[in-house]
C-alpha positions in Angstrom: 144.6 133.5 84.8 144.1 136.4 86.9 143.4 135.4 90.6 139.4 136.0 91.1 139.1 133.4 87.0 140.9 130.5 88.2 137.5 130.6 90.7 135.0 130.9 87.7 136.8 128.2 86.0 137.1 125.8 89.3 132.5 126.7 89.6 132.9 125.9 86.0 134.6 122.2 86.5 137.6 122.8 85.0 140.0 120.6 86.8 142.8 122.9 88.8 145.8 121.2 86.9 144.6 122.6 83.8 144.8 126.0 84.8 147.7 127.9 83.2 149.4 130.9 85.4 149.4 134.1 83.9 152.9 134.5 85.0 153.9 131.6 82.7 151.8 132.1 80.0 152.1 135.5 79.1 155.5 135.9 77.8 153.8 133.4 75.1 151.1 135.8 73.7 153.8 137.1 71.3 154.4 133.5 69.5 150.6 132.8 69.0 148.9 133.1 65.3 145.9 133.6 67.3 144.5 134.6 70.7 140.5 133.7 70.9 139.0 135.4 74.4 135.7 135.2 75.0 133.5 138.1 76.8 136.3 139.4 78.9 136.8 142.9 79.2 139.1 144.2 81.9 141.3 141.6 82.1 142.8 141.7 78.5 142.5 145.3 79.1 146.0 146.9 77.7 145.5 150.1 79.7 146.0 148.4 82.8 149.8 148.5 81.5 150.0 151.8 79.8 148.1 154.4 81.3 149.0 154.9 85.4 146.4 157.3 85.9 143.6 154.1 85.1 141.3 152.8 87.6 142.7 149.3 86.5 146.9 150.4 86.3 148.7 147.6 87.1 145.9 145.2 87.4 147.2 141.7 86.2 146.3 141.3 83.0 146.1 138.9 79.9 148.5 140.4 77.3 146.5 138.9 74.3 147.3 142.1 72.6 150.9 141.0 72.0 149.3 138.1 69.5 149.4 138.5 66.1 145.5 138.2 65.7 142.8 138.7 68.5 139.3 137.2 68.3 137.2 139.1 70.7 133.9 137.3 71.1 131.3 139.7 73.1 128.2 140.8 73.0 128.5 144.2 73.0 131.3 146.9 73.0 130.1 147.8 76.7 133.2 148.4 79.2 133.7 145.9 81.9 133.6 145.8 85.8 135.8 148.8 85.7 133.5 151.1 83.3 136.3 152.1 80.9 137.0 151.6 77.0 139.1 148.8 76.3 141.0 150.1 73.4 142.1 146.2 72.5 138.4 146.8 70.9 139.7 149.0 67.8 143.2 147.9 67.6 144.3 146.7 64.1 145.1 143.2 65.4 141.7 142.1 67.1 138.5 140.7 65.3 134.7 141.5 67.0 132.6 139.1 67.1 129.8 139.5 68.3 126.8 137.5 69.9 126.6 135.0 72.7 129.7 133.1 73.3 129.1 129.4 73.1 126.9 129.8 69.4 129.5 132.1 68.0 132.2 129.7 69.3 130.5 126.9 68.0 129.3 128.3 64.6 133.3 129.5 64.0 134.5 125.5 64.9 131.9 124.4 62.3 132.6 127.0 59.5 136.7 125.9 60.0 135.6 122.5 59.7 134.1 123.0 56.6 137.1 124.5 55.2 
């Protein structure tokens, strides 16, 4: 994760040896069916690899565009931290949906069960 998560998910409880580097993890985006992110905006920003001119260029990021579908589970379309578009948002490989996190999460886990 980028530096300033691993904190959010150590306040969160989540035990230190279950968090994944981005370093390591990244190169794997590419091999997964499906990349679910939840209310993140600026750090599975693409830009911050594409565009030098961005306020975020060369930001570490979470490369979950390289997956062959993205779930993108917001609450809005609003920009992040950074106040820019995230163009992740329209691109033809990522799903919005939209509402607060842990329903939506939870209401998507009981609709696959069902199935």
């Amino acid at each position: 994760m980028p530096g300033h998560m691993n904190v959010l998910l150590s306040e969160a409880d989540v035990p230190y040896d279950k968090h994944t580097d981005m370093d390591e993890f990244n190169p794997t985006f590419s091999q997964c069916d499906v990349a679910i992110v939840i209310g993140a905006n600026d750090v599975v920003n693409p830009v911050a690899n594409t565009d030098p001119s961005s306020p975020i260029a060369g930001m570490p990021i979470l490369n979950v565009i390289d997956a062959r579908t993205v779930i993108m589970i917001k609450r809005s379309l609003s920009p992040g931290f950074a106040g820019i578009p995230n163009p992740l948002f329209a691109a033809d490989n990522c799903l919005m949906l939209f509402g607060d996190g842990k329903k939506v999460l939870v209401d998507l886990i009981a609709a696959l069960k069902e199935n």
